[in-house]
C-alpha positions, 0 to 999 in steps of 0.5 A, spaced: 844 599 453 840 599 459 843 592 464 839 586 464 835 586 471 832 579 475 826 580 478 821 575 482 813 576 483 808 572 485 803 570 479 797 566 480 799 563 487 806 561 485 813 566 486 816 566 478 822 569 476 824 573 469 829 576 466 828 585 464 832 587 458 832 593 454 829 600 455 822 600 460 818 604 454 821 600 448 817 594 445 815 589 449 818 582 447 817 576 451 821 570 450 820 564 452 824 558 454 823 550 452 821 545 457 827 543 460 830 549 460 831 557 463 829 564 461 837 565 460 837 561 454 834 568 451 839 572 453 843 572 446 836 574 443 834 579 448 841 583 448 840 582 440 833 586 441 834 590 447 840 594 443 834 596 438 831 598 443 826 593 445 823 591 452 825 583 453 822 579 458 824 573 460 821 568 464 823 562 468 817 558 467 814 555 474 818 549 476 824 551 472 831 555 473 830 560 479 823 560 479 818 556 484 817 549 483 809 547 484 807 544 490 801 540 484 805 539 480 799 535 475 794 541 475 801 547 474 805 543 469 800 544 463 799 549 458 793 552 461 796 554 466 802 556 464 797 561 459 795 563 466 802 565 468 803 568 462 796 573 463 798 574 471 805 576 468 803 581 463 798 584 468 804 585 473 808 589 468 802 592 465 803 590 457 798 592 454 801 588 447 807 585 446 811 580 441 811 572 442 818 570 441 818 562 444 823 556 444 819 549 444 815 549 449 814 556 450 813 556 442 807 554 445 805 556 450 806 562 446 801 560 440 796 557 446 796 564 449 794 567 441 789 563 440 786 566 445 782 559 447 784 559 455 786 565 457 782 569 452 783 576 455 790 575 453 789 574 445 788 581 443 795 582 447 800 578 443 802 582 437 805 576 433 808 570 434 815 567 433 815 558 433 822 556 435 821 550 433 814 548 435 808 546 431 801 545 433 802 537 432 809 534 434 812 528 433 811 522 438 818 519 437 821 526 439 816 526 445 819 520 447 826 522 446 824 528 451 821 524 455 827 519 456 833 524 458 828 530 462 824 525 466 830 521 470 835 528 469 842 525 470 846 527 476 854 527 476 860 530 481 862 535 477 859 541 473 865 539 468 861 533 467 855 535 467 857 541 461 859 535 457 852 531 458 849 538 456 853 538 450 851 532 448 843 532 448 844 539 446 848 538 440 841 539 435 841 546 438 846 548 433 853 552 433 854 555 440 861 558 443 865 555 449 863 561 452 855 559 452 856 552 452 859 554 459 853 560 460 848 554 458 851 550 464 852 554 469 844 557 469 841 551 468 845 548 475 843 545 481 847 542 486 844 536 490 844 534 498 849 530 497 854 534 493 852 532 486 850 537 480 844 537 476 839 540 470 836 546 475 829 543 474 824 539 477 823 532 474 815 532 477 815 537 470 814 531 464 808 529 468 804 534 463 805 528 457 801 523 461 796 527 465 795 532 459 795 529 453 791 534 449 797 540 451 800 537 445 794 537 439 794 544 438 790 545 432 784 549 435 789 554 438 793 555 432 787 555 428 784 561 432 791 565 431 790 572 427 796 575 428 803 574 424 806 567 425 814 565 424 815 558 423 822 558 425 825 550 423 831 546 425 832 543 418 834 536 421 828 537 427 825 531 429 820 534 432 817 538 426 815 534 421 815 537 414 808 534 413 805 538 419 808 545 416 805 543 410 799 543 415 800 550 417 801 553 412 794 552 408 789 552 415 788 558 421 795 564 420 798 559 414 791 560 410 790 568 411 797 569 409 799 571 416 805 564 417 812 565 415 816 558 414 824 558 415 827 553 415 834 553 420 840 549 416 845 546 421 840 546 427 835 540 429 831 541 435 831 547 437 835 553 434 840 556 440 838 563 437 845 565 438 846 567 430 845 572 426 842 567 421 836 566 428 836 573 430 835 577 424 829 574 421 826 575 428 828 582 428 825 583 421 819 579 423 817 583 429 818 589 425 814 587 420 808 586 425 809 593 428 816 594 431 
């Protein structure tokens, strides 16, 4: 299996960062991270398709991880941009067609770049869509949970702290090893001028909830999908709600019989995709859409 390689590139103004898995001629899988997290979260999955043989791609979104945090942060930190990072990205690497495989966040910037609506270039070149826990229209109490704990991230004297700080506000994710919950903290770690540690992201990132309201009512977007959609849900989410992936499933991809629904037991928001419970039914999925 061909090694993992960090990469950086100047997309749409901005230095970002991604992660290369699998074989350069393989597949192309992107796999993109939540809102307040890094492209390494993937790693389990991109592992798991690159030994298939599958290109994985792995960004960091801008302000997140290893990748440059904005300088206008109320014009970058939005869907519509972060539709553009996607379509510069796809240009650097020059993918003709990829599968979307996206976490929370990056579930919808995957289904925004599918609907085609933004960046609709960019449309003909998804081949499917994996929501990881995200839907068209989430839920306001979640949102505020989110907000709460990403907005004001906590500081703490040692990595230690901040791995049982991780532990805690993660723990819907799922069952993860020791190994990564350690892996999880150490990506996703910065250090402070004053020697504290903190959640490697740039906190101005949750201003998209206030000074851009319509990212998160993305029924248009879904509605204009036309490729294979999996719907993965965490059983005991508090972001998808049951009666939105009713929605789903009778308008836009869930209408034509293009929409898969799972539900992911012992997982709320999101699930980790380090099991072969998370990792199998996207593999089959991506395979279905034309592996």
């Amino acid at each position: 299996m061909t090694a993992p390689t960090s990469h950086y590139a100047q997309l749409a103004g901005r230095e970002i960062h991604w992660m290369d898995w699998g074989p350069r001629d393989g597949t192309t899988v992107i796999a993109w991270h939540g809102l307040a997290r890094t492209g390494r979260d993937m790693d389990e999955l991109a592992e798991h398709l690159s030994a298939q043989g599958c290109r994985v791609i792995c960004p960091d979104t801008i302000g997140r991880g290893l990748s440059q945090w904005s300088r206008e942060p109320d014009r970058e930190y939005c869907h519509a941009f972060y539709a553009e990072l996607a379509m510069a990205l796809f240009d650097e690497l020059r993918i003709e067609r990829a599968h979307w495989v996206g976490t929370s966040m990056g579930g919808a910037i995957g289904l925004v770049c599918a609907g085609g609506l933004l960046q609709p270039k960019i449309k003909a070149r998804i081949a499917s869509l994996v929501l990881n826990d995200m839907a068209p229209r989430i839920a306001d109490a979640a949102v505020q949970r989110i907000r709460a704990y990403a907005g004001k991230p906590p500081a703490f004297d040692t990595v230690r702290e901040l791995e049982d700080f991780f532990r805690t506000v993660y723990k819907p994710y799922g069952w993860l090893s020791d190994a990564q919950w350690r892996r999880l903290t150490e990506t996703s770690t910065r250090r402070l001028p004053d020697g504290r540690v903190t959640p490697h992201y740039d906190p101005a990132m949750v201003r998209q909830f206030e000074v851009h309201p319509e990212d998160f009512d993305l029924w248009s977007h879904y509605d204009a999908i036309e490729v294979p959609v999996l719907c993965l849900r965490g059983a005991e989410s508090d972001l998808v709600l049951p009666e939105v992936i009713e929605q789903m499933r009778v308008r836009g991809p869930g209408a034509d019989r293009r929409l898969s629904v799972l539900e992911v037991e012992g997982c709320g928001h999101a699930p980790a995709l380090n099991t072969p419970a998370h990792l199998q039914p996207i593999e089959q999925h991506i395979r279905a859409a034309g592996f």
